[in-house]
Structures are given as structure tokens and as C-alpha cells.
LUMLUMDREN-2810 file (N, C-alpha, C; in Angstrom, 1 decimal):
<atoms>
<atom><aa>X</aa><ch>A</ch><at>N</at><xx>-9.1</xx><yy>-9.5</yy><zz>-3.9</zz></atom>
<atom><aa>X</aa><ch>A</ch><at>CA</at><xx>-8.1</xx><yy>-8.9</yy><zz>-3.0</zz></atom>
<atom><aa>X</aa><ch>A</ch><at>C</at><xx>-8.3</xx><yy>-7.4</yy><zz>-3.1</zz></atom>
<atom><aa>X</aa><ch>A</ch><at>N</at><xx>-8.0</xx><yy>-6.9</yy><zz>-1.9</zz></atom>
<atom><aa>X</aa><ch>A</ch><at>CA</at><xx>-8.6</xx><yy>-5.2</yy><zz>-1.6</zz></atom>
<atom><aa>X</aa><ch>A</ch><at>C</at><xx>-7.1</xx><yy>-4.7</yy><zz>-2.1</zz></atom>
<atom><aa>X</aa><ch>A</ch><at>N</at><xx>-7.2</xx><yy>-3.1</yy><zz>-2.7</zz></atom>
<atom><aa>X</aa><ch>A</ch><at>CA</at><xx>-5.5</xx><yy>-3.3</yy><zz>-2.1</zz></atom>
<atom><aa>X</aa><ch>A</ch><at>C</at><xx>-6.1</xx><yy>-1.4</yy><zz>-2.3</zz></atom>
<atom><aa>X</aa><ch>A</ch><at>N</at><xx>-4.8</xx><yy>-0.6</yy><zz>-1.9</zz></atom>
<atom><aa>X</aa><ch>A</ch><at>CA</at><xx>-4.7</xx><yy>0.4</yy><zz>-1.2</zz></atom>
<atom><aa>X</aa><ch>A</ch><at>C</at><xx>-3.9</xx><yy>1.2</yy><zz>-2.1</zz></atom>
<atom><aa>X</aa><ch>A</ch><at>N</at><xx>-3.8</xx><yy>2.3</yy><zz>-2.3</zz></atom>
<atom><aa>X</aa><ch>A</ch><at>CA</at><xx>-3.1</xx><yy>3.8</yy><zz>-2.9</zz></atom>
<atom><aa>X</aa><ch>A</ch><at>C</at><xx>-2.3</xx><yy>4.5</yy><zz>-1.5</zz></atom>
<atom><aa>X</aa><ch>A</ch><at>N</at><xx>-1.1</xx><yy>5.4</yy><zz>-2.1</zz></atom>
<atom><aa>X</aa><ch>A</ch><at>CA</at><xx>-0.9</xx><yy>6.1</yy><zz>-1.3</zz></atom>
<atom><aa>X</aa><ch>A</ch><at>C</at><xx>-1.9</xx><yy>7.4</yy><zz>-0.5</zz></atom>
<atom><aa>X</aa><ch>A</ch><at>N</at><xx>-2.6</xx><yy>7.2</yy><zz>-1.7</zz></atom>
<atom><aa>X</aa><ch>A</ch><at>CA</at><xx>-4.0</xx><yy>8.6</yy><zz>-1.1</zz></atom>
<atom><aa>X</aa><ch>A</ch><at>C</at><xx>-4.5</xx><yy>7.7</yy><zz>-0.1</zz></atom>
<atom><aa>X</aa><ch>A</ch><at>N</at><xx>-5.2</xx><yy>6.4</yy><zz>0.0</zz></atom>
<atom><aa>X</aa><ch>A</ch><at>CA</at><xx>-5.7</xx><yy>5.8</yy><zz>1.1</zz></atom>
<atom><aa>X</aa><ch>A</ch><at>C</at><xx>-5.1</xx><yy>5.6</yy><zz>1.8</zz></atom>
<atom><aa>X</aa><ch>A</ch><at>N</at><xx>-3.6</xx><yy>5.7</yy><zz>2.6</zz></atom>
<atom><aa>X</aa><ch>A</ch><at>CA</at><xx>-2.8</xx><yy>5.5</yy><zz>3.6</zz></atom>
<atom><aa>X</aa><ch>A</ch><at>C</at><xx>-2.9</xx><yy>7.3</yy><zz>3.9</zz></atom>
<atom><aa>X</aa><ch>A</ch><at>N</at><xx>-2.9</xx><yy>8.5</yy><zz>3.7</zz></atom>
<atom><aa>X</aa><ch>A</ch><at>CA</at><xx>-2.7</xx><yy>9.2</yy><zz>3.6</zz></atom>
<atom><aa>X</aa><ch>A</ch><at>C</at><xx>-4.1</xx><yy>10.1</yy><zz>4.3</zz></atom>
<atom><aa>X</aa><ch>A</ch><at>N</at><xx>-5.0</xx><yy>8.9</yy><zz>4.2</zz></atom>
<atom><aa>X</aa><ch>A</ch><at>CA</at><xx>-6.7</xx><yy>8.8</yy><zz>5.2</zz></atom>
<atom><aa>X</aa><ch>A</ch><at>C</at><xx>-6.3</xx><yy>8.7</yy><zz>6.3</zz></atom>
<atom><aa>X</aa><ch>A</ch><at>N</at><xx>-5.3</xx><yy>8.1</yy><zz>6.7</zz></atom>
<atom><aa>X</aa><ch>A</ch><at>CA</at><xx>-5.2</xx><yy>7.3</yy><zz>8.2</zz></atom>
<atom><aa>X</aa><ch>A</ch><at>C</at><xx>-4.3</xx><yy>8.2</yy><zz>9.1</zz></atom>
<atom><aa>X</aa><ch>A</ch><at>N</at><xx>-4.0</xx><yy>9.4</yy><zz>8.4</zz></atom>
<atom><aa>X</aa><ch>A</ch><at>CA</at><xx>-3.1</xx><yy>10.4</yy><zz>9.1</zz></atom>
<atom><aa>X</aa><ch>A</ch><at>C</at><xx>-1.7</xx><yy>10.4</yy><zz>8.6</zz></atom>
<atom><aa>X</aa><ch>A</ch><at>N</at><xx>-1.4</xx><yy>10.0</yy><zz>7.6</zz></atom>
<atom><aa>X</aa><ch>A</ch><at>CA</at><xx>0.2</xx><yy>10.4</yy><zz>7.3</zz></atom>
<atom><aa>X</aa><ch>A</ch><at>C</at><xx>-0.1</xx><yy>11.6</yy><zz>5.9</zz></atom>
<atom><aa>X</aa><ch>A</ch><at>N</at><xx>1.5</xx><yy>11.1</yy><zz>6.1</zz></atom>
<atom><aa>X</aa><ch>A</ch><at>CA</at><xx>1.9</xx><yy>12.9</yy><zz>5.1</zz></atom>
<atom><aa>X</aa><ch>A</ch><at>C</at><xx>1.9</xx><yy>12.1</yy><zz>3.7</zz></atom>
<atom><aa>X</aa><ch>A</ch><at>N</at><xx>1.9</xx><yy>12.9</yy><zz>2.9</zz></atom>
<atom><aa>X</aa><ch>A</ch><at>CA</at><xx>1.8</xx><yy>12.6</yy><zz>1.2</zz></atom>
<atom><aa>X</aa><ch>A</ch><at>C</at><xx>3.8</xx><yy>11.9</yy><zz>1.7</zz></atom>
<atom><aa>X</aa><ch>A</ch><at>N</at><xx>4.2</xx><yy>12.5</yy><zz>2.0</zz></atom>
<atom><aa>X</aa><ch>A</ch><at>CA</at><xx>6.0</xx><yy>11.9</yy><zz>2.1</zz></atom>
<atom><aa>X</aa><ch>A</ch><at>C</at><xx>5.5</xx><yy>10.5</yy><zz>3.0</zz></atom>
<atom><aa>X</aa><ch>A</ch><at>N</at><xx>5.1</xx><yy>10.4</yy><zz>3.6</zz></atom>
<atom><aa>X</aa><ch>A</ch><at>CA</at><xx>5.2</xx><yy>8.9</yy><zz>4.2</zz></atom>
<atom><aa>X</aa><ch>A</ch><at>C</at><xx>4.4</xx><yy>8.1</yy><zz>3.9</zz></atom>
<atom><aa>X</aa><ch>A</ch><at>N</at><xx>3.3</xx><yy>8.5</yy><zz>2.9</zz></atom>
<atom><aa>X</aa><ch>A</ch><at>CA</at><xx>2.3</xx><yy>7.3</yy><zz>2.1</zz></atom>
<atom><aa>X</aa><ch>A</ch><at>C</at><xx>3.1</xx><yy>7.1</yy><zz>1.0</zz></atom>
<atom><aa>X</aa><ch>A</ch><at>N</at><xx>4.0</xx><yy>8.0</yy><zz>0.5</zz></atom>
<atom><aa>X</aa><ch>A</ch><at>CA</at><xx>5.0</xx><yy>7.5</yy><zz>-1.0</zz></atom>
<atom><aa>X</aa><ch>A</ch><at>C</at><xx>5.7</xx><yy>6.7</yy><zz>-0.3</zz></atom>
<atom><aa>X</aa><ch>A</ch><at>N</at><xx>6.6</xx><yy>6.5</yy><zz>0.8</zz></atom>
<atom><aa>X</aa><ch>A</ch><at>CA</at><xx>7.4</xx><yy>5.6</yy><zz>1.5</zz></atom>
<atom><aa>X</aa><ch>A</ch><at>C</at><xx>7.3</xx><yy>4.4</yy><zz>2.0</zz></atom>
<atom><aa>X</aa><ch>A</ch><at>N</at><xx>5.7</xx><yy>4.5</yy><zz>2.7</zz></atom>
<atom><aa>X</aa><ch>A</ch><at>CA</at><xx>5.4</xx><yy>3.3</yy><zz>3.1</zz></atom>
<atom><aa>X</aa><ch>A</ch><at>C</at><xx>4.8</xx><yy>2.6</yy><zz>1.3</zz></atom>
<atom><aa>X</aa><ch>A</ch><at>N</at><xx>4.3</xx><yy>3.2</yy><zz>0.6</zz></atom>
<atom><aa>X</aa><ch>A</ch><at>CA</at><xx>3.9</xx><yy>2.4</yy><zz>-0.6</zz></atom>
<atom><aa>X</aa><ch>A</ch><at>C</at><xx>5.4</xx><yy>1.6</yy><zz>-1.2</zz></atom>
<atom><aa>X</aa><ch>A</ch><at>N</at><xx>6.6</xx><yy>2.2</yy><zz>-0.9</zz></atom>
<atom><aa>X</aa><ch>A</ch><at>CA</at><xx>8.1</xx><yy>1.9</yy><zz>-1.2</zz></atom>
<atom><aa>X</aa><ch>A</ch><at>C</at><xx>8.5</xx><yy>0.8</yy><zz>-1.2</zz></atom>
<atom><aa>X</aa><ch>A</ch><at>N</at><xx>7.9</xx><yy>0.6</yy><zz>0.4</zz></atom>
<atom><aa>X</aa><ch>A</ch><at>CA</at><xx>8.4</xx><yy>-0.4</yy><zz>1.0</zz></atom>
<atom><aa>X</aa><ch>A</ch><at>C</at><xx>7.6</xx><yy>-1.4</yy><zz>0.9</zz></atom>
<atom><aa>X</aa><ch>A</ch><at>N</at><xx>6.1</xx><yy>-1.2</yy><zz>0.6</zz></atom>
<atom><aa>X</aa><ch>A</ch><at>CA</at><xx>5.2</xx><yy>-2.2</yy><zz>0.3</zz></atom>
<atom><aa>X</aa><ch>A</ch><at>C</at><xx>5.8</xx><yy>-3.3</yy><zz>-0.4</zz></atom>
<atom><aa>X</aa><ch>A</ch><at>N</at><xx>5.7</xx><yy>-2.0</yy><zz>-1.7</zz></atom>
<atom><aa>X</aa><ch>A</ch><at>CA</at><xx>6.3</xx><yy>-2.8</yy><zz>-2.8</zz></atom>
<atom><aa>X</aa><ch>A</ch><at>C</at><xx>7.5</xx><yy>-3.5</yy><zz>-3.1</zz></atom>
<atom><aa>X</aa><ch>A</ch><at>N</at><xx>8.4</xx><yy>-3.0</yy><zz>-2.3</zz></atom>
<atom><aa>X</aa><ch>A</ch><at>CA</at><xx>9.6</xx><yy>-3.8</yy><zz>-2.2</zz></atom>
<atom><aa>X</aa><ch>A</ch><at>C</at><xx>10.1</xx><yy>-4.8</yy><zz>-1.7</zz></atom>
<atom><aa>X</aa><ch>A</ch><at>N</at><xx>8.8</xx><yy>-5.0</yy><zz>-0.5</zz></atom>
<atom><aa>X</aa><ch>A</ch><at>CA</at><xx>8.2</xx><yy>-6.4</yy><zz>0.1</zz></atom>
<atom><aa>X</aa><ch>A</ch><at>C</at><xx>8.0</xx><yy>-7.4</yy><zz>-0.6</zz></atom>
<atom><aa>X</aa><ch>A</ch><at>N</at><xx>7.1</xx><yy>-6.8</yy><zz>-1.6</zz></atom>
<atom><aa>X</aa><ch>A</ch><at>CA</at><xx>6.5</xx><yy>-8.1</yy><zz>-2.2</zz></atom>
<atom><aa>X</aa><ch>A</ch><at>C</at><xx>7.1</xx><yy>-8.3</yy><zz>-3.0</zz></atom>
<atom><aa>X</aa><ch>A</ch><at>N</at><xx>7.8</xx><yy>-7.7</yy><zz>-3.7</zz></atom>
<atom><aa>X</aa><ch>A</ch><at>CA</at><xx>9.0</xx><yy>-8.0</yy><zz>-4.9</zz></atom>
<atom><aa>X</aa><ch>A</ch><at>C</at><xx>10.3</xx><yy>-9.0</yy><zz>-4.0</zz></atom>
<atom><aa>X</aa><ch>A</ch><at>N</at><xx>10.6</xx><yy>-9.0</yy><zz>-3.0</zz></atom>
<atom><aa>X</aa><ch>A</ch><at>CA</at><xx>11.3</xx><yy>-9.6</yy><zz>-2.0</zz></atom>
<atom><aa>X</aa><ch>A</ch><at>C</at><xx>11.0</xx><yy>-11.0</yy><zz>-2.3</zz></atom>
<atom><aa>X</aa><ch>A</ch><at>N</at><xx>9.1</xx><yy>-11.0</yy><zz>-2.2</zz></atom>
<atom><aa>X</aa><ch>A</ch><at>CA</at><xx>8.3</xx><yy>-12.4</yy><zz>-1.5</zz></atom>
<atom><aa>X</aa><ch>A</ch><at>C</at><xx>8.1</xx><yy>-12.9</yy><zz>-3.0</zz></atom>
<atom><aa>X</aa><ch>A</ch><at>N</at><xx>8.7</xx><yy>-12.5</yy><zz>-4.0</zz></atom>
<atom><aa>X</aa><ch>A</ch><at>CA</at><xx>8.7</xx><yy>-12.8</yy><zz>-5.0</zz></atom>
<atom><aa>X</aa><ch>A</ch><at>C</at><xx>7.6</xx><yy>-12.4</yy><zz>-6.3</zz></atom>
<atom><aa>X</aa><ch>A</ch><at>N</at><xx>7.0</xx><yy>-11.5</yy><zz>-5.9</zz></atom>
<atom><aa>X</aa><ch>A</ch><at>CA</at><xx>5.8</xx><yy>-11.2</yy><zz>-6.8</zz></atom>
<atom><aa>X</aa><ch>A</ch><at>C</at><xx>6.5</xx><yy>-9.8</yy><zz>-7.7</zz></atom>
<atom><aa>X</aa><ch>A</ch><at>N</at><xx>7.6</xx><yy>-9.9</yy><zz>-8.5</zz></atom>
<atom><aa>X</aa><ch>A</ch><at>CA</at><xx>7.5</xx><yy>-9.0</yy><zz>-9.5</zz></atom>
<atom><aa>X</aa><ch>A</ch><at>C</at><xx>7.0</xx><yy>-8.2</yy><zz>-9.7</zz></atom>
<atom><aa>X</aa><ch>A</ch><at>N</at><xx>5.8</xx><yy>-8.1</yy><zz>-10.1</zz></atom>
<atom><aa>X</aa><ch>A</ch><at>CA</at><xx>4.8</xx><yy>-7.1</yy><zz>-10.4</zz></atom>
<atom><aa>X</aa><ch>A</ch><at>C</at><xx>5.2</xx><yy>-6.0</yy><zz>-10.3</zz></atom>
<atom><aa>X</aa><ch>A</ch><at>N</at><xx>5.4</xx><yy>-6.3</yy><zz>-8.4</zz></atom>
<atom><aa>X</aa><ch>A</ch><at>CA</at><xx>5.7</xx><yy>-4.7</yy><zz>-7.7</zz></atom>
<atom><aa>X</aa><ch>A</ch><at>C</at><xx>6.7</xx><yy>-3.9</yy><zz>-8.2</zz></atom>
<atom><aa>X</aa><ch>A</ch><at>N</at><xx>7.7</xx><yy>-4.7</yy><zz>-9.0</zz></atom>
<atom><aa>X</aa><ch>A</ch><at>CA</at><xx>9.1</xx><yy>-4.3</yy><zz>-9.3</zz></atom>
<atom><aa>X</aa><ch>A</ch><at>C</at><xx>8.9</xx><yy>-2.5</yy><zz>-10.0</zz></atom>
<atom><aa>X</aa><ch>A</ch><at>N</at><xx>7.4</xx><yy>-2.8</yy><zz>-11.1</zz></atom>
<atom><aa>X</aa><ch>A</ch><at>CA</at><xx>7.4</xx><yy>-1.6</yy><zz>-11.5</zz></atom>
<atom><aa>X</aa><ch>A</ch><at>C</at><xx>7.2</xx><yy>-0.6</yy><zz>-10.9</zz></atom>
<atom><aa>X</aa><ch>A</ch><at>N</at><xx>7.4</xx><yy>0.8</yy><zz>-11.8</zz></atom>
<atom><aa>X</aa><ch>A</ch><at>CA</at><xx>7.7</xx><yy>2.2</yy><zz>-11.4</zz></atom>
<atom><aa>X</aa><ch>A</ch><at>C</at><xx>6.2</xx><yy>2.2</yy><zz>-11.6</zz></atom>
<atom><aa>X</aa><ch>A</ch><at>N</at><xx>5.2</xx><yy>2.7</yy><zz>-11.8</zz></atom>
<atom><aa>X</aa><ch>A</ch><at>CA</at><xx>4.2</xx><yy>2.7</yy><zz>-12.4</zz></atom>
<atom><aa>X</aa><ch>A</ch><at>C</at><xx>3.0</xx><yy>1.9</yy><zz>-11.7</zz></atom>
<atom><aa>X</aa><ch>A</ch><at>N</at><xx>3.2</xx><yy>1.1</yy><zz>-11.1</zz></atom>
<atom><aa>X</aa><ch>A</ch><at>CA</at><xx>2.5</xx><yy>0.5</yy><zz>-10.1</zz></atom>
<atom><aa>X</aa><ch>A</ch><at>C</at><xx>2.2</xx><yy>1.1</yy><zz>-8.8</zz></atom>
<atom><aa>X</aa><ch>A</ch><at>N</at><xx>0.9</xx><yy>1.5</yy><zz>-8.5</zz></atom>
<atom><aa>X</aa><ch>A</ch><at>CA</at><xx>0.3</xx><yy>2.6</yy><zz>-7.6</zz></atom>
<atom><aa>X</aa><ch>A</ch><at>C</at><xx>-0.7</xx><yy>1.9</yy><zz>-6.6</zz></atom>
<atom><aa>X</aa><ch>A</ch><at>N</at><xx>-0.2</xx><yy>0.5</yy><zz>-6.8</zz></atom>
<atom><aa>X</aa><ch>A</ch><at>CA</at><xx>-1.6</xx><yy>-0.1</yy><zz>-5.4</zz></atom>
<atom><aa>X</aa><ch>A</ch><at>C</at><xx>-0.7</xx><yy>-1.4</yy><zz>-4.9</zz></atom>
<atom><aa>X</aa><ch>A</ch><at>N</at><xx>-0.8</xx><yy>-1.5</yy><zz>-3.8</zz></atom>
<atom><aa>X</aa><ch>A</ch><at>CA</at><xx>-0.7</xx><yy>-2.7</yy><zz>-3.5</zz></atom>
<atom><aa>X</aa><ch>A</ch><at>C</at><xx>-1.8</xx><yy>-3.2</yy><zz>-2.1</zz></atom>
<atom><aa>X</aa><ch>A</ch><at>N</at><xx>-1.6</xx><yy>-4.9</yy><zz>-2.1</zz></atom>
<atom><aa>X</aa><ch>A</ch><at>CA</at><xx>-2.6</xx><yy>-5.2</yy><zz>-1.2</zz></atom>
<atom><aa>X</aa><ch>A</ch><at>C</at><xx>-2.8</xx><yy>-4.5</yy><zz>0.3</zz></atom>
<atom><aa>X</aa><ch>A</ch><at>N</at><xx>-4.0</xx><yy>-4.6</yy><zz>0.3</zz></atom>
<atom><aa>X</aa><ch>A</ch><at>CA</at><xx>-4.6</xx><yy>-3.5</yy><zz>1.8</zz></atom>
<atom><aa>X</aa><ch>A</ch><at>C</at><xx>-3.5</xx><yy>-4.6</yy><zz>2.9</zz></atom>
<atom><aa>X</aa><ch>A</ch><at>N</at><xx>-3.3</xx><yy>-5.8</yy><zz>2.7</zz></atom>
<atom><aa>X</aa><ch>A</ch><at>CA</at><xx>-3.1</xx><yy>-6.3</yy><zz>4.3</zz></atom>
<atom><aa>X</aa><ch>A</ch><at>C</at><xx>-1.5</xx><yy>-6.6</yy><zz>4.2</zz></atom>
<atom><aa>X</aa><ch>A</ch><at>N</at><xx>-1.0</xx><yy>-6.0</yy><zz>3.3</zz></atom>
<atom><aa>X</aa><ch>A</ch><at>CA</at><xx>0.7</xx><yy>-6.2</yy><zz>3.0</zz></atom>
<atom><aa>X</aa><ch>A</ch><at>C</at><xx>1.1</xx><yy>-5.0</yy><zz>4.0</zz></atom>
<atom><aa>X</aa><ch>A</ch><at>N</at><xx>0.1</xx><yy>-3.6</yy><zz>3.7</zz></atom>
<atom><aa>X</aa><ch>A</ch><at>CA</at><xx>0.2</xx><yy>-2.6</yy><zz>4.6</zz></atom>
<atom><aa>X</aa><ch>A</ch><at>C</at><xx>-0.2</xx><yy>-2.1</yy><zz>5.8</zz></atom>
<atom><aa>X</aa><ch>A</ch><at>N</at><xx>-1.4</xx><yy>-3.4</yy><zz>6.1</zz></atom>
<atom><aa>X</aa><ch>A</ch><at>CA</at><xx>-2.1</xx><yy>-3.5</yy><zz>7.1</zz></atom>
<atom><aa>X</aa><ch>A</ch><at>C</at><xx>-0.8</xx><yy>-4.5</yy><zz>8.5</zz></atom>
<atom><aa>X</aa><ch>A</ch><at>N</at><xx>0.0</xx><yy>-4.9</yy><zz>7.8</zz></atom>
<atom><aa>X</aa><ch>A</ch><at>CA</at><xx>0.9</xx><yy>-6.1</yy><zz>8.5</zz></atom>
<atom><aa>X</aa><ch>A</ch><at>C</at><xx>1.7</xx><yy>-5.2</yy><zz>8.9</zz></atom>
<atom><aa>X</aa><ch>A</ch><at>N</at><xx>2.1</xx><yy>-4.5</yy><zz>7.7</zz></atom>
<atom><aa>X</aa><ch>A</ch><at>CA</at><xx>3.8</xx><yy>-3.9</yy><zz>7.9</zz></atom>
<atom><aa>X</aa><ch>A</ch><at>C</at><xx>3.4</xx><yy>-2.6</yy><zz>8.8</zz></atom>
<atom><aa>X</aa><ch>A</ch><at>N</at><xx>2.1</xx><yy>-2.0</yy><zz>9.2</zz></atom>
<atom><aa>X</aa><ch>A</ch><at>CA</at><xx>1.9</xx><yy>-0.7</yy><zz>10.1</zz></atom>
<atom><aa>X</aa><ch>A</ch><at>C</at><xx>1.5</xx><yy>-1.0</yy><zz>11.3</zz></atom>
<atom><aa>X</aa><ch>A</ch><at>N</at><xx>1.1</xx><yy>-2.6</yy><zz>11.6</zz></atom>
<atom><aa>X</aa><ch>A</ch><at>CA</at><xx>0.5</xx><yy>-3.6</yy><zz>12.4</zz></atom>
<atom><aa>X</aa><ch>A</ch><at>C</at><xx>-1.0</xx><yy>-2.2</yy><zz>12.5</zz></atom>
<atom><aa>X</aa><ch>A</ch><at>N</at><xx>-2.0</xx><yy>-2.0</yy><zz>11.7</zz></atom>
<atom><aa>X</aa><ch>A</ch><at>CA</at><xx>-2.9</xx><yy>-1.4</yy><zz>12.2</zz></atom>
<atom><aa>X</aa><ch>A</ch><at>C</at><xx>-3.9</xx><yy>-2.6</yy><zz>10.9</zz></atom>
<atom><aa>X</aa><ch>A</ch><at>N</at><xx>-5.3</xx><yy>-1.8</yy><zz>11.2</zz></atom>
<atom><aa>X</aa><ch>A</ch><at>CA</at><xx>-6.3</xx><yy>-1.9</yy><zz>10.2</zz></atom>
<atom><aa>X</aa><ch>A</ch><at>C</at><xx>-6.6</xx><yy>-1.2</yy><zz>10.1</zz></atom>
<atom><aa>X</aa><ch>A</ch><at>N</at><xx>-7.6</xx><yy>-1.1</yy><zz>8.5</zz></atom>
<atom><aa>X</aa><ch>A</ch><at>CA</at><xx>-8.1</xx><yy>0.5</yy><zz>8.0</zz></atom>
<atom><aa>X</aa><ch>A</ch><at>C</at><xx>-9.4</xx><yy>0.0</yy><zz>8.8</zz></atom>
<atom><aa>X</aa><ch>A</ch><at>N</at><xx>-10.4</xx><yy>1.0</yy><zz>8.9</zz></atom>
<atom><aa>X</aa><ch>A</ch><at>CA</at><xx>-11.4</xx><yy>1.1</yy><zz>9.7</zz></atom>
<atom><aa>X</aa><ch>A</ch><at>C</at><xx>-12.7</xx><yy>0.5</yy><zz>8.9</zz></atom>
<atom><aa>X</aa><ch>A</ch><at>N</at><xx>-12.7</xx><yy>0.5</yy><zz>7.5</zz></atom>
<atom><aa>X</aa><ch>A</ch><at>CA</at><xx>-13.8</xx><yy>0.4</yy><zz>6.8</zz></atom>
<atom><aa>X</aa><ch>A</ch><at>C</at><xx>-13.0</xx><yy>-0.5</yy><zz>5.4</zz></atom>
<atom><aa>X</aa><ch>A</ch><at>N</at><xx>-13.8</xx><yy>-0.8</yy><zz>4.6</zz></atom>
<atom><aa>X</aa><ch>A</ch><at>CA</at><xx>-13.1</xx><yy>-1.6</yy><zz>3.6</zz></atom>
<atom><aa>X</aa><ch>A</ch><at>C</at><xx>-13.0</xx><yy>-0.8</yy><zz>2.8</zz></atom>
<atom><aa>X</aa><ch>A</ch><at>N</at><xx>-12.2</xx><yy>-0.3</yy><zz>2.2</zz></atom>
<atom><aa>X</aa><ch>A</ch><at>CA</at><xx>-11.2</xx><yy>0.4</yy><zz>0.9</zz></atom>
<atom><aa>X</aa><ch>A</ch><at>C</at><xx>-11.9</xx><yy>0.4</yy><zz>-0.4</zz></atom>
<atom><aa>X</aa><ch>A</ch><at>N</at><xx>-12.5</xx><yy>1.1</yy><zz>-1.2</zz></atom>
<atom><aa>X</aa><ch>A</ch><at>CA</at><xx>-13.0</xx><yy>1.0</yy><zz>-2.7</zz></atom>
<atom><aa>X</aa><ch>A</ch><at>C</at><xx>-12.4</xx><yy>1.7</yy><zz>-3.2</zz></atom>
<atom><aa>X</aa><ch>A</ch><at>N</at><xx>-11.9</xx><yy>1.0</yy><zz>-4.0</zz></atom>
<atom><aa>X</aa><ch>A</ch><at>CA</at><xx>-11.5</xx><yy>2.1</yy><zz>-5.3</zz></atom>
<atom><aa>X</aa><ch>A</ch><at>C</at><xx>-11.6</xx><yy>1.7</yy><zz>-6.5</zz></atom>
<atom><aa>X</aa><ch>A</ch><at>N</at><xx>-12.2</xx><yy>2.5</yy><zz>-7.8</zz></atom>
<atom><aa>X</aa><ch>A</ch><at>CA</at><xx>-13.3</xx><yy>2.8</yy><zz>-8.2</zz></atom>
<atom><aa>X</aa><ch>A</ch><at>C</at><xx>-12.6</xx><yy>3.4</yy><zz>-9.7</zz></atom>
<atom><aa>X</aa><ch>A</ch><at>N</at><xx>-11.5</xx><yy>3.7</yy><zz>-9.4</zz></atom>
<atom><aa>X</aa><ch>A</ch><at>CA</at><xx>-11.3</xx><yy>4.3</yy><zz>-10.3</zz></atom>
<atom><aa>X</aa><ch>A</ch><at>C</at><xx>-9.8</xx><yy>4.0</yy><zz>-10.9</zz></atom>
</atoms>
């Protein structure tokens, strides 16, 4: 599973304030759909198509990250 940073939403034309926000709500999605995980503070990625759904877009290239 690919998953995404706010730095890589922040590729696609948003502000450092709207990649912290939409990661917000990512996360708060999936803690919704039941995956805990997300619950934490500390947790900095979620999957590429949780935010590929919720922006109805696609990234243009597949996402690495590396580090």
C-alpha cells in the first residue's frame, strides 16, 4: 500500500495549512472506518487512495517515499 505525507499533497498545489488539514481528516476517516492506528498524534502518512477518494483527484505519478 502507497500512502502519502502532507509534503506530498502539498505537490499538488495546496498550502502547508491545507495539507495539515486534509491529512486531519484523512486520518480521522480511517479511525472512523475503524483502523486506530490513525488515532495517533505522531502518525504522518496515510494511504495515497483514502486521499485520492476524499479530493476525488489522482496523484499523477506513483508516490515514493524513501525515507
Amino acid at each position: 500500500m502507497n500512502t502519502v505525507t502532507k509534503y506530498d499533497i502539498m505537490k499538488l498545489g495546496f498550502t502547508l495549512t491545507q495539507s495539515q488539514r486534509i491529512m486531519k481528516e484523512a486520518k480521522a476517516l480511517l479511525v472512523q472506518q475503524g483502523c486506530l492506528f490513525y488515532a495517533g498524534k505522531k502518525v504522518s502518512r496515510v494511504p495515497k487512495h483514502t486521499v485520492e477518494k476524499m479530493l476525488d483527484l489522482k496523484f499523477e505519478k506513483e508516490v515514493v517515499n524513501l525515507g
